[in-house]
N, C-alpha and C positions, 0 to 999 in steps of 0.2 A: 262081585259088585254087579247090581241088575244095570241095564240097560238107563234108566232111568234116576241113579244115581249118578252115571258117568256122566250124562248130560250134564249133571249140577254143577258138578267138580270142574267143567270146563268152562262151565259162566264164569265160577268166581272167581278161577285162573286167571279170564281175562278181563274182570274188572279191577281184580289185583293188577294186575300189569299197566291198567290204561292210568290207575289212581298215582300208581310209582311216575310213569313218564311224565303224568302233568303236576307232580311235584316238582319233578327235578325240571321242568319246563319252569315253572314260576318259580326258581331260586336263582336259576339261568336270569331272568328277565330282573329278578332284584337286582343280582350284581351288577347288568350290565349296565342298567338304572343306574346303580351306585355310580359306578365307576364314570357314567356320562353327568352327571352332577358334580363329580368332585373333577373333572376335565372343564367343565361349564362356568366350575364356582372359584377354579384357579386362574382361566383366563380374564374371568370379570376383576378378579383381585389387581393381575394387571398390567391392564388396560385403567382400574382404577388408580396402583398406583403412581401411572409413567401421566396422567390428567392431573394427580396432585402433585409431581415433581415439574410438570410447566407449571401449572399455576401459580408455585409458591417462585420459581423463577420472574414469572410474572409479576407480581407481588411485588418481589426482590427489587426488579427494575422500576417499576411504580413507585416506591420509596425512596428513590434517589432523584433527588429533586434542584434544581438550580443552576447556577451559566457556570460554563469553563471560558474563560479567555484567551487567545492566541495573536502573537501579531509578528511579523518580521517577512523572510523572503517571499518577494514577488514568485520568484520559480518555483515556489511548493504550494501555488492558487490552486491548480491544477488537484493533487492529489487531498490538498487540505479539503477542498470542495468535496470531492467525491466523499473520504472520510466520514466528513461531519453529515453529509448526506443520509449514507449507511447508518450511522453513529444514531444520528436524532429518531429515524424509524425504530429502531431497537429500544431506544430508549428516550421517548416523547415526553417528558420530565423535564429533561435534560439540555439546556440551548445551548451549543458551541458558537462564538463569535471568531471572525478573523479580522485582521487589519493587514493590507498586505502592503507594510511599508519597509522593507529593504533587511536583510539580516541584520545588519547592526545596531538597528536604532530596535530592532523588535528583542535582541540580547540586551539592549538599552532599558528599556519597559520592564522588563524583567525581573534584571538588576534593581531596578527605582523598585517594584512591586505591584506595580499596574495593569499585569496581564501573568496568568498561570504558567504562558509558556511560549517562551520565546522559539518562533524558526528561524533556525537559518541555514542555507545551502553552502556551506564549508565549515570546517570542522571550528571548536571555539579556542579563542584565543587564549592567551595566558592569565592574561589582563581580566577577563572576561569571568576567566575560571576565579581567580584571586578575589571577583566580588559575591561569589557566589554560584555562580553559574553552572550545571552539572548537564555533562553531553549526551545526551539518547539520541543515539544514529537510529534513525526509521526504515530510510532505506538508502540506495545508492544511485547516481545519475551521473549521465556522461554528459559533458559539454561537446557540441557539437560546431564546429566552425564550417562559418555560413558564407558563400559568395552569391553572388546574381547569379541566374542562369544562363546568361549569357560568356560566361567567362570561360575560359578554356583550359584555365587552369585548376587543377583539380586532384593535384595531389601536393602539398607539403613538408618539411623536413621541419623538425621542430626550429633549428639553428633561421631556417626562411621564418616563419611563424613570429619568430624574435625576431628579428629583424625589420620586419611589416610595423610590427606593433611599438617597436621603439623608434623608426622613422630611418633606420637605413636602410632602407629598400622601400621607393617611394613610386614605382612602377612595372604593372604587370609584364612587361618586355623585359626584366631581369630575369625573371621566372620561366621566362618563353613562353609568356602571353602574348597578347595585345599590348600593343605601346597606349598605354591610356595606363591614366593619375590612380595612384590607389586609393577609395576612401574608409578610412580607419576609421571603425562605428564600434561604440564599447559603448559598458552602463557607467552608471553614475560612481562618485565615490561611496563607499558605504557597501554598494550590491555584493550581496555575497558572493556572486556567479563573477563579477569583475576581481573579489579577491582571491577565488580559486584560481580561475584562469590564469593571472597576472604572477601568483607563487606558482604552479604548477610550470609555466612556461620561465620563471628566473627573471620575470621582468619586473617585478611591482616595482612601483613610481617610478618605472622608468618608458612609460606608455605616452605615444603623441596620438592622442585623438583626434579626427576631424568632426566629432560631434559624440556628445555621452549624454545616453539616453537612461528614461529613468522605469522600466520596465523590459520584462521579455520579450512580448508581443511588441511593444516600439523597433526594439533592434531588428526584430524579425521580417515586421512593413517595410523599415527604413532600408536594409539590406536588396529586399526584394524592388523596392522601386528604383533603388539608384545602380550604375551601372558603374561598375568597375570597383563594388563595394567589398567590405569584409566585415563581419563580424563575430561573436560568439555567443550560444544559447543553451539552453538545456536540449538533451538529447529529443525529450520525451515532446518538443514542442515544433521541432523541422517539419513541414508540408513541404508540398509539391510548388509554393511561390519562390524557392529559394534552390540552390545546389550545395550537401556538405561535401566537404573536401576531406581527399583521405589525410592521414598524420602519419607521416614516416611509412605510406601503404597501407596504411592499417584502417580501415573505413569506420567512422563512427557507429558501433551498434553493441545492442546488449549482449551477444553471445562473446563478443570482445574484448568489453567491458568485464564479464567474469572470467573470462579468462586471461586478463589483466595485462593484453596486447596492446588495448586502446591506453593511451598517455593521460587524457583529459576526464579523468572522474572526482568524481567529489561527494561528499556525505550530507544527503538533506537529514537535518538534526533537529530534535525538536527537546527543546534547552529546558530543564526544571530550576527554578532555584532551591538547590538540596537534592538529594536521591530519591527517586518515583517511590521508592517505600518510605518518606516520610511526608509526600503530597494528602490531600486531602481526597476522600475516598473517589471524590466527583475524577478529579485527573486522574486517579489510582484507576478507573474504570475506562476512562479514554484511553490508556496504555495499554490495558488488558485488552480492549477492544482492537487496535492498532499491531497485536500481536499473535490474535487468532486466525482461525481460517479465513475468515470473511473477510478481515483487516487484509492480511496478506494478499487476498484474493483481489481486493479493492486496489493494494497499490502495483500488485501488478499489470493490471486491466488497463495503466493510466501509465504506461511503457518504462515505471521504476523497476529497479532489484532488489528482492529479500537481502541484507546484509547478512550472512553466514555467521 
């Protein structure tokens, strides 16, 4: 081969070689193309579609339209409030009303048909059940027994407890207090919080009051301004204007309460007439709501406990 042939043979050697690399360079860049399109075209899918699963929840909640009703215990303000707070942001359709007139008269309502759902802070009666009445415990609450701050007495036996409250033990000098009157502050008849109390301690109607108030916050004031007072509240409701007193040593509080040391607890209820699966979808969605995280979240924030 001359001189001049070899030359040749080596040009197209190497434009043979550069023709192969940038083939297989552009099949390289197709793939990679592909492969970044169908990564591109799978994340837009979704991202699309977790925007169409809110929105048709959205939607969902948008089409549920109209009031629920509630009325009975004074000592479920508190968590009713926050609830329906939560409740109406989520679902702005939706008005939840409360009336907070006493648990029995709001199992009263109930029963007549004039309200969705009766609360009340102790469990329901027989009577109650017999007109219809069906129990959903929400959550649980300690009743906390309350003195002035000033008193020095500050621990309890349940047997003392009864005794105060049925009128044998009519001063704190029994107790190895101060020689001063006791005054015996309870809620009204009706309250649900006075019918826990009252069964829970073995005294119903057999209590001497020196004044029966018709809310939580009343007994609360009333406690805190008078001296040598007593009375009883929801756990979730004691400030710094009062002292509770332990019960049998055992200091009012929620970790005591579940672990079911503390004596004085009670079931805030929130009463259907008939079973939550045969309510109308509006209350069927206030349950649901009441039962989730957020629900839970809420009544814990507000010093209740998840019933187990």
């Amino acid at each position: 081969m001359s001189e001049r042939e070899e030359i040749m043979k080596n040009k197209i050697t190497k434009v043979l070689a550069y023709a192969l690399a940038g083939s297989i360079g552009i099949l390289g860049l197709t793939a990679c193309g592909s492969e970044n399109a169908q990564g591109t075209a799978s994340q837009d899918n979704k991202v699309q579609t977790e925007a169409s699963t809110e929105e048709s929840k959205t939607e969902q909640k948008e089409e549920l339209k109209g009031t629920i009703t509630l009325a009975g215990s004074t000592s479920m303000e508190k968590v009713c409030e926050a609830l329906m707070e939560g409740f109406m942001e989520d679902y702005p359709s939706i008005v939840v009303t409360t009336e907070y007139t006493g648990s029995g008269a709001g199992l009263e309502s109930l029963n007549a048909g004039s309200v969705d759902i009766g609360n009340a802070s102790r469990h329901i009666k027989d009577s109650e059940k017999e007109a219809g009445a069906v129990e959903n415990v929400v959550a649980l609450d300690g009743i906390a027994v309350i003195v002035d701050k000033d008193n020095t007495v500050n621990d309890l036996t349940s047997e003392q407890l009864a005794g105060i409250y049925t009128g044998a033990i009519t001063n704190w000098s029994e107790l190895g207090g101060k020689d001063e009157a006791i005054v015996v502050i309870g809620r009204e008849a009706g309250s649900g919080t006075r019918d826990a109390f009252e069964e829970l301690n073995g005294v119903k109607d057999s209590c001497v009051y020196a004044q029966e108030l018709d809310s939580t916050g009343a007994v609360l004031a009333k406690v805190a301004a008078t001296p040598g007072s007593i009375g009883y509240v929801s756990l979730d409701v004691v400030n710094d204007t009062v002292a509770a007193a332990k019960l049998n040593g055992v200091d009012a509080t929620e970790a005591n309460i579940l672990n079911g040391t503390y004596a004085l607890q009670r079931p805030f209820v929130m009463a259907t007439k008939g079973e939550v699966s045969a309510q109308s979808d509006l209350v069927k969605t206030w349950f649901d709501y009441i039962k989730s995280a957020e629900g839970k979240e809420i009544i814990q924030s507000v010093g209740l406990i998840i019933p187990e």
